[in-house]
DRENPA-3360 file (N, C-alpha, C; in nm, 2 decimals, always signed):
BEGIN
1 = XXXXXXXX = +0.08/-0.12/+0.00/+0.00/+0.00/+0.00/+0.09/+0.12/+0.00 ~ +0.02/+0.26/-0.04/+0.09/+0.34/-0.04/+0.11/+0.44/+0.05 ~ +0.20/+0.53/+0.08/+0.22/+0.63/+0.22/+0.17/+0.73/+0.13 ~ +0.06/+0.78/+0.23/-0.02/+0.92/+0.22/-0.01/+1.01/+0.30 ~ +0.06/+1.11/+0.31/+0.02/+1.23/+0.39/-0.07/+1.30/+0.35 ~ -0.17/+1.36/+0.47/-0.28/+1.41/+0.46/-0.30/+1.45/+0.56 ~ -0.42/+1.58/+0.55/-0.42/+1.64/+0.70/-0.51/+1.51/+0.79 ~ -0.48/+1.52/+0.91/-0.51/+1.49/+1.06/-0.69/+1.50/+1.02;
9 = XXXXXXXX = -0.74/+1.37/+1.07/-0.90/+1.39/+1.13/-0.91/+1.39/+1.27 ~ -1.06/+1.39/+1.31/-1.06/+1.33/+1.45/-1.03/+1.17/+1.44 ~ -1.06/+1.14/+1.35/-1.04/+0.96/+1.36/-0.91/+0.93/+1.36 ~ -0.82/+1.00/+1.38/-0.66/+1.00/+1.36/-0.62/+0.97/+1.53 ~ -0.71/+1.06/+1.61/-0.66/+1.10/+1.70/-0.62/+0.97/+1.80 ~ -0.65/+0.91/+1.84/-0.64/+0.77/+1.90/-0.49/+0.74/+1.88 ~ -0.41/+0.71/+1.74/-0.34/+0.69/+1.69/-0.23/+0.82/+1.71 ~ -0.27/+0.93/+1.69/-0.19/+1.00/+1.76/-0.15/+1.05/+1.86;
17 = XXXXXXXX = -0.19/+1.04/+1.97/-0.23/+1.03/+2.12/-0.10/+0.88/+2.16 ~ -0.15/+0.73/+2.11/-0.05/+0.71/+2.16/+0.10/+0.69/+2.12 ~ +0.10/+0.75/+1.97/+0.24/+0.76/+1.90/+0.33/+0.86/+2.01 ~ +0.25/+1.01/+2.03/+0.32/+1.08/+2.10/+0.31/+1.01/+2.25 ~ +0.24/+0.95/+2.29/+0.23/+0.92/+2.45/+0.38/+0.80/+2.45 ~ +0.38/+0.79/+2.35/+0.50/+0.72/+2.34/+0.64/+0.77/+2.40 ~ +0.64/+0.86/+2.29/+0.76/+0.96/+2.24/+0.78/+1.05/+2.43 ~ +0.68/+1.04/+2.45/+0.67/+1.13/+2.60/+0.71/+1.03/+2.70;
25 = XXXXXXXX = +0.65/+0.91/+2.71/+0.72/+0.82/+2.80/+0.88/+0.76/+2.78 ~ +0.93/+0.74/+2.67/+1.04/+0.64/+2.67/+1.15/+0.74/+2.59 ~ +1.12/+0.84/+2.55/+1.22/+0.96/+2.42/+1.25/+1.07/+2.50 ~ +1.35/+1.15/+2.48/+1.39/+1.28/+2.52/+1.38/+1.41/+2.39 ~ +1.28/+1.38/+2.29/+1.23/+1.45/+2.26/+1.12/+1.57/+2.24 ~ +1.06/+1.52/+2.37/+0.97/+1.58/+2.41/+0.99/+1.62/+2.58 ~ +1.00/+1.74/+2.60/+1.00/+1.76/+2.80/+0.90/+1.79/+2.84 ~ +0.76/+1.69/+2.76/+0.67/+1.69/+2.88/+0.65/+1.52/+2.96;
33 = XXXXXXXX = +0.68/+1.53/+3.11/+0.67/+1.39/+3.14/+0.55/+1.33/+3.17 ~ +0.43/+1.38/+3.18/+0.34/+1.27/+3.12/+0.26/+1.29/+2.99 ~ +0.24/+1.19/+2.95/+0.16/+1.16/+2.83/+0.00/+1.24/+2.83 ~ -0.01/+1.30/+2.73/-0.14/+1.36/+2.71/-0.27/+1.28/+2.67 ~ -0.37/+1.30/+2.72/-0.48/+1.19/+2.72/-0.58/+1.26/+2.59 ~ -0.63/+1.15/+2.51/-0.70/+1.16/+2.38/-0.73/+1.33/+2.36 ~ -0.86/+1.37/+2.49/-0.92/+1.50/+2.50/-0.83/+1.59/+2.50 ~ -0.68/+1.59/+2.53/-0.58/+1.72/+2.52/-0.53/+1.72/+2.42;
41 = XXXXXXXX = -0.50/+1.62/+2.35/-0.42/+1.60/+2.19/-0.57/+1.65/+2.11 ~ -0.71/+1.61/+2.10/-0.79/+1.68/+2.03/-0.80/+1.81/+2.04 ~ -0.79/+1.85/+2.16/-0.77/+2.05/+2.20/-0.66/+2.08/+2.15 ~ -0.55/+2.03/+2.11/-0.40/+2.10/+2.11/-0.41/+2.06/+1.93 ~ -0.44/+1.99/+1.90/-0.53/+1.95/+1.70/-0.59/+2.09/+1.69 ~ -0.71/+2.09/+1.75/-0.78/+2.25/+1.71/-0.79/+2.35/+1.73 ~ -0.64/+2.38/+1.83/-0.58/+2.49/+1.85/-0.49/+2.53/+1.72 ~ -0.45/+2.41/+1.67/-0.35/+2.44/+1.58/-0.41/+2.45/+1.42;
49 = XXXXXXXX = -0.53/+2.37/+1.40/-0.61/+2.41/+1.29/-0.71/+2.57/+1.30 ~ -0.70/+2.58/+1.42/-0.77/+2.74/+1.44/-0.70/+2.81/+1.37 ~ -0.54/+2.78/+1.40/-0.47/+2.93/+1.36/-0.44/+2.96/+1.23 ~ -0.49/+2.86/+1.14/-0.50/+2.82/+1.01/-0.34/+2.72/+0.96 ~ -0.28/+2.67/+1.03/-0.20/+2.61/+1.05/-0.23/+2.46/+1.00 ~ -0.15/+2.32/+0.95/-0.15/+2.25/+0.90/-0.11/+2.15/+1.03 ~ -0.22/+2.05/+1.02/-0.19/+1.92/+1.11/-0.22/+1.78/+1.03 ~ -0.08/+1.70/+1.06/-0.10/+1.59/+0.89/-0.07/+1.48/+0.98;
57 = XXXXXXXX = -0.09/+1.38/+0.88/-0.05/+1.24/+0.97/+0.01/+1.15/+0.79 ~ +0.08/+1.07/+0.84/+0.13/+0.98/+0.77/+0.10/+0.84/+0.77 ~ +0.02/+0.80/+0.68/-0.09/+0.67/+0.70/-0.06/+0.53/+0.58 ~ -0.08/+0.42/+0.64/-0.06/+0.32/+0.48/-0.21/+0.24/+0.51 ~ -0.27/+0.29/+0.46/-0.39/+0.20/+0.47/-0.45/+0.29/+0.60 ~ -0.53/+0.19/+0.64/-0.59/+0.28/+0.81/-0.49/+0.26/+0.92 ~ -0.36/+0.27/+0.87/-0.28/+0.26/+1.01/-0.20/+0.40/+1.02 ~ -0.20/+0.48/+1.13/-0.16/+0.59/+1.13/+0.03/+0.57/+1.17;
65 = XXXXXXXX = +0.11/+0.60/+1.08/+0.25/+0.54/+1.10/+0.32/+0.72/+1.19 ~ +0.28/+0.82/+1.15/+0.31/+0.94/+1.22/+0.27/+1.05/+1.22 ~ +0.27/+1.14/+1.23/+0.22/+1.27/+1.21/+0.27/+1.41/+1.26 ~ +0.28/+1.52/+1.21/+0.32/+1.68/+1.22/+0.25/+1.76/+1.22 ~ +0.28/+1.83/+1.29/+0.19/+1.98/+1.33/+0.30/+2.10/+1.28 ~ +0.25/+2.24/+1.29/+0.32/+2.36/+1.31/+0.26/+2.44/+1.36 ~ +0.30/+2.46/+1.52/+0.23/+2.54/+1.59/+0.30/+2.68/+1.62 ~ +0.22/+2.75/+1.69/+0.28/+2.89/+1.69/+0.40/+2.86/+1.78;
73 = XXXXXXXX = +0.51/+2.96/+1.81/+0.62/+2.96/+1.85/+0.60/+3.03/+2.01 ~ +0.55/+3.14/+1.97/+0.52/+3.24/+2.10/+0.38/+3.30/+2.07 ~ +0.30/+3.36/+2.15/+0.17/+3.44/+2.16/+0.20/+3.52/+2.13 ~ +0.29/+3.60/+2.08/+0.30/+3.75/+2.08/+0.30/+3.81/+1.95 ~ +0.22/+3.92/+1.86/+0.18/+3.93/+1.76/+0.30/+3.90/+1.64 ~ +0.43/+4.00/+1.69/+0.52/+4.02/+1.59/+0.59/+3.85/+1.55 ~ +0.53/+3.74/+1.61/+0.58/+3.59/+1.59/+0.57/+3.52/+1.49 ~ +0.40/+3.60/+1.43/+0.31/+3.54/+1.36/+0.34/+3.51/+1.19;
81 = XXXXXXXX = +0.46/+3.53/+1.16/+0.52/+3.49/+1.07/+0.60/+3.35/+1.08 ~ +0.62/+3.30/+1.23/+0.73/+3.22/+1.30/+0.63/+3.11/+1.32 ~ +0.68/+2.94/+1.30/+0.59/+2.83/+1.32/+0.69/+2.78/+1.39 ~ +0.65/+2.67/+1.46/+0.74/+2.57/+1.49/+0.65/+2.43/+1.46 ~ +0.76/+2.36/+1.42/+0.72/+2.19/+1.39/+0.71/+2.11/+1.50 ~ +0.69/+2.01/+1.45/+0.69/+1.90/+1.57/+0.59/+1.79/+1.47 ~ +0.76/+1.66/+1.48/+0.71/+1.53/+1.40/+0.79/+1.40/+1.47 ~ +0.66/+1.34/+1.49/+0.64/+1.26/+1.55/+0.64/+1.05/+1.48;
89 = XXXXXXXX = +0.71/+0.99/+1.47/+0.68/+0.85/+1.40/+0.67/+0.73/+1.52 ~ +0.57/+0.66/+1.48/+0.53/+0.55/+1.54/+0.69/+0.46/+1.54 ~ +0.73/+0.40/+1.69/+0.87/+0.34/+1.71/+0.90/+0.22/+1.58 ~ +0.78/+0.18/+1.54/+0.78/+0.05/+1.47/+0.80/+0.14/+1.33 ~ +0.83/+0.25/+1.33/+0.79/+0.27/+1.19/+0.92/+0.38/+1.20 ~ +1.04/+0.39/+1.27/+1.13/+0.50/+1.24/+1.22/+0.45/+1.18 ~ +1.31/+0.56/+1.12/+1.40/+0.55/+1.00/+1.36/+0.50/+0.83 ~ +1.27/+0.51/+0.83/+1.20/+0.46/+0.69/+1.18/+0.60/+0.65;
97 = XXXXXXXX = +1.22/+0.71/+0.66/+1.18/+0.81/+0.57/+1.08/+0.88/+0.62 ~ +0.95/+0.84/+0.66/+0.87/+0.89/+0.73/+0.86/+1.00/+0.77 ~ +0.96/+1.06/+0.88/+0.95/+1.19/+0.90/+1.02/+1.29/+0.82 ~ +1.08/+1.23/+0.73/+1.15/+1.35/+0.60/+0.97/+1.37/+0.49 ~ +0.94/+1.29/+0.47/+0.83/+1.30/+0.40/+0.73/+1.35/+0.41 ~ +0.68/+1.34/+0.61/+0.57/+1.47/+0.65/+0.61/+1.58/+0.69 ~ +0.74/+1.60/+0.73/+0.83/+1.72/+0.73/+0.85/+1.84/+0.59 ~ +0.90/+1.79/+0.52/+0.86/+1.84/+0.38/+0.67/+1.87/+0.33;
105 = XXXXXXXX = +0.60/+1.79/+0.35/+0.48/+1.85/+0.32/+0.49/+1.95/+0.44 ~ +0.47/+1.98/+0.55/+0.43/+2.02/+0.64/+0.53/+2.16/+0.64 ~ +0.60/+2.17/+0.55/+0.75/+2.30/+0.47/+0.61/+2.41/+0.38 ~ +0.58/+2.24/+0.30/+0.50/+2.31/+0.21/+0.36/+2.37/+0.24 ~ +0.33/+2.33/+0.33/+0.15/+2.39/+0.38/+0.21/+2.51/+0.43 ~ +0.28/+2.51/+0.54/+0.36/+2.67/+0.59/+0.34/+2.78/+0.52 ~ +0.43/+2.72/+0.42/+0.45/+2.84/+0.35/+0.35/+2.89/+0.24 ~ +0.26/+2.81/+0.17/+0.13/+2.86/+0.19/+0.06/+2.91/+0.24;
113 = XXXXXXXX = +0.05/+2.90/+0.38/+0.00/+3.00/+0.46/+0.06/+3.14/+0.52 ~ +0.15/+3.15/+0.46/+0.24/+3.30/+0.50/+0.34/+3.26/+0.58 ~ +0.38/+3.13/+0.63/+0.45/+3.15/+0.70/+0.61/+3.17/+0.70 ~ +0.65/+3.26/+0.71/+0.80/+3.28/+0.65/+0.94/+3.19/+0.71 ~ +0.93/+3.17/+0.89/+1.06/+3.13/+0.89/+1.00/+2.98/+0.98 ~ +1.06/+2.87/+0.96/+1.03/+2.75/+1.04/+1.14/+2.75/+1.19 ~ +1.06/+2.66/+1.26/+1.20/+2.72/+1.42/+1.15/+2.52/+1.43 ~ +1.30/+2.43/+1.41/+1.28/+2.30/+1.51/+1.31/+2.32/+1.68;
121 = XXXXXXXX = +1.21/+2.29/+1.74/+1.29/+2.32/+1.89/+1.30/+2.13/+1.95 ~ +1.45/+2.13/+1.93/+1.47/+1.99/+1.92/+1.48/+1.96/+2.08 ~ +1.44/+1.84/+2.15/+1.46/+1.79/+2.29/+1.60/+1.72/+2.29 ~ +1.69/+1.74/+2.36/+1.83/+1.67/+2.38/+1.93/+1.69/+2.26 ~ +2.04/+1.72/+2.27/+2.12/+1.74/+2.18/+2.22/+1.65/+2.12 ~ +2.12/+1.52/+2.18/+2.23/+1.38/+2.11/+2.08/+1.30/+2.06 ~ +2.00/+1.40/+2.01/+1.87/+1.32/+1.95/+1.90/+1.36/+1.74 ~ +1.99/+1.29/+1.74/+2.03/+1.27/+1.62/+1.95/+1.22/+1.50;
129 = XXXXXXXX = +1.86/+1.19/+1.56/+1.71/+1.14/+1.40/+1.67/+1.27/+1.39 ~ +1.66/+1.35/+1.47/+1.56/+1.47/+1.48/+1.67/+1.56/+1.38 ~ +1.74/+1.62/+1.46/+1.86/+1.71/+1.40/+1.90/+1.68/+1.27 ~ +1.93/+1.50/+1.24/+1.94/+1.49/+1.10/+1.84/+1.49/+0.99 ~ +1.74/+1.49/+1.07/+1.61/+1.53/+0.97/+1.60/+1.66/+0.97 ~ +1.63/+1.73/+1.05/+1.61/+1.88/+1.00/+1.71/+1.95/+0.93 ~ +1.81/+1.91/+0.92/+1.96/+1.94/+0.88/+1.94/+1.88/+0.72 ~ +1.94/+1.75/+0.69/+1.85/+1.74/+0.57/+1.72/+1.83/+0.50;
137 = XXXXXXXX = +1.68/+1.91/+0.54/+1.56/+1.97/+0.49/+1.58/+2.08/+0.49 ~ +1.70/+2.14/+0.48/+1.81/+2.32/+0.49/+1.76/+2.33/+0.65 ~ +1.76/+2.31/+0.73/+1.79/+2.38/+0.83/+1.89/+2.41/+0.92 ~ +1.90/+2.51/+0.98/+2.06/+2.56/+1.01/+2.03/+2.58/+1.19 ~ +2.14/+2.51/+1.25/+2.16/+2.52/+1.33/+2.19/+2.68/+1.43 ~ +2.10/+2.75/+1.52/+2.12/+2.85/+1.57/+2.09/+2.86/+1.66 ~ +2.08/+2.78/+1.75/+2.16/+2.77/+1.94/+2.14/+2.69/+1.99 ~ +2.14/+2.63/+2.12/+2.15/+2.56/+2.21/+2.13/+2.61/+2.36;
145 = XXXXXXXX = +2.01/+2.54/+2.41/+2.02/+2.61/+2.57/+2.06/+2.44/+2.61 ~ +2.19/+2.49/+2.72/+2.24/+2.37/+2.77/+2.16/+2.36/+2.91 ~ +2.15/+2.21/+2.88/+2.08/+2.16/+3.06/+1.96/+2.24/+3.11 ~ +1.84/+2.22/+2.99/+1.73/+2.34/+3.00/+1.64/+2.23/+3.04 ~ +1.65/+2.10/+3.07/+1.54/+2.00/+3.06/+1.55/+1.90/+3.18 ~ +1.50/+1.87/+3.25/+1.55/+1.74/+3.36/+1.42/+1.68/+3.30 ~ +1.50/+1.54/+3.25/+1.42/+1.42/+3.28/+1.48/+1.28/+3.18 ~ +1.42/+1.18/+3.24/+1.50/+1.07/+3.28/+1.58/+1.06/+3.31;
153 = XXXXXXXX = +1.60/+1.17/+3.46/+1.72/+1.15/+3.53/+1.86/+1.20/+3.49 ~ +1.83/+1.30/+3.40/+1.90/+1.35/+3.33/+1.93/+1.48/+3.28 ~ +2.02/+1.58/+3.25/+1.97/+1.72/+3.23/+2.00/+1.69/+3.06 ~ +1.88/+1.78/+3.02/+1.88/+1.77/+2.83/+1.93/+1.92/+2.79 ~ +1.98/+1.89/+2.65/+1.96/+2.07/+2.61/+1.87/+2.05/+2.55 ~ +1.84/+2.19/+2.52/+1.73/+2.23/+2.39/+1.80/+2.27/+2.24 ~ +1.79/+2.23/+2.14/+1.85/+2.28/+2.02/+1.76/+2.37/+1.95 ~ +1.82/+2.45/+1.90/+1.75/+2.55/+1.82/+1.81/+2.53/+1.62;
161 = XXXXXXXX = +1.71/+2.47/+1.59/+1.73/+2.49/+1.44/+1.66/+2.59/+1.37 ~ +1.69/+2.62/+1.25/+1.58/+2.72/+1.20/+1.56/+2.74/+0.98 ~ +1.48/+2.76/+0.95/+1.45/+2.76/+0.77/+1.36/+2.87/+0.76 ~ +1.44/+2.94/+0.65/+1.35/+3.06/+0.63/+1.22/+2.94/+0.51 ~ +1.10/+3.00/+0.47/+1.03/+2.92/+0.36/+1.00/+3.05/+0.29 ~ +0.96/+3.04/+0.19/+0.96/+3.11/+0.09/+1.07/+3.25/+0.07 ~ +0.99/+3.36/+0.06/+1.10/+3.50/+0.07/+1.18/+3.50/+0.16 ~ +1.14/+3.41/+0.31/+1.19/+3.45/+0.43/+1.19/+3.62/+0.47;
169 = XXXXXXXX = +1.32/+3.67/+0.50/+1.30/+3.81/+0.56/+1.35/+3.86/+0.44 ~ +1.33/+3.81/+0.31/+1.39/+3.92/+0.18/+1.30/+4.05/+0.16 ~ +1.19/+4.00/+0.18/+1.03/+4.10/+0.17/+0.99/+4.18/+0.25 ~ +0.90/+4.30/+0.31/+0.86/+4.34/+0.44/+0.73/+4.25/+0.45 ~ +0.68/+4.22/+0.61/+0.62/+4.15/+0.59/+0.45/+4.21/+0.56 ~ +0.46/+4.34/+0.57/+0.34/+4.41/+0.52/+0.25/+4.36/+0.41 ~ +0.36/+4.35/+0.33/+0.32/+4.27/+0.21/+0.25/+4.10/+0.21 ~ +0.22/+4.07/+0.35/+0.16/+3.91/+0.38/+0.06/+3.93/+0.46;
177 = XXXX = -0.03/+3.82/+0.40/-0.17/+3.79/+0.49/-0.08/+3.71/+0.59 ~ -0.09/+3.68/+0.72/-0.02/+3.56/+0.81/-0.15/+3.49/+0.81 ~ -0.12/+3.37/+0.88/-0.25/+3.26/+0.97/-0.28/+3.34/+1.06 ~ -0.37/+3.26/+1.12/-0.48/+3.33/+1.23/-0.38/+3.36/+1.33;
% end
């Protein structure tokens, strides 16, 4: 069968709920330490389709293998050119490409939507799938907060990647409708 990226339903959600409850219990990709239950991953889905923002999953048949969002970065108006990602693959399903392939669509819905610069805010700085997935897709490495994370017993950094999409800052942004 074939891999389809497509945006997120609610019938997704189950499937994505425990891909990330995953990634939250056993990964240092994420620094939240408990897993979010179905009803927060649906509120935190249509938070992100509010903003006119793009939420996709990666599916072969009815099995949901992963999925990406781009959510806002900060609340603060002057942001609203600024997304951040976050991609996620079922354990049974990593290194097959997967997250280069909803990572790239999810480049492309962005920037359709006005959004000019992408921000990875990666969890741990020896999480080398993540980093080399975003380093593959032009992104440039531009900081590091060291030991910004305790957990698993452990202090994490935070990495800061970053991709301008389309004009990036060549344009004023006057000239753009943003997302909501």
């Amino acid at each position: 069968m074939p891999l389809l990226i497509r945006p997120s339903t609610e019938a997704d959600l189950p499937a994505v709920t425990a891909i990330y409850g995953h990634h939250v219990q056993h990964g240092t990709g994420s620094f939240e330490l408990d897993a979010p239950d179905l009803a927060e991953m649906g509120r935190r889905r249509a938070d992100v389709l509010a903003r006119g923002l793009p939420h996709l999953v990666a599916s072969q048949g009815n099995e949901v293998l992963g999925f990406a969002y781009a959510g806002a970065f900060r609340p603060r108006p002057a942001f609203r050119f600024l997304a951040e990602d976050s991609v996620y693959i079922h354990a049974d399903h990593a290194g097959q490409g997967l997250g280069r392939a909803l990572l790239a669509e999810l480049l492309r819905h962005c920037e359709a939507v006005g959004i000019r610069q992408m921000l990875a805010v990666i969890g741990d700085s020896a999480n080398a799938g993540s980093i080399g997935l975003h380093t593959s897709l032009g992104f440039a490495h531009t900081g590091i907060l060291k030991a910004s994370g305790w957990k698993h017993g452990q202090w994490l950094d935070t990495v800061f990647m970053q991709k301008a999409l389309g004009a990036g800052d060549s344009s004023p942004a006057s000239e753009l409708t943003p997302p909501n």
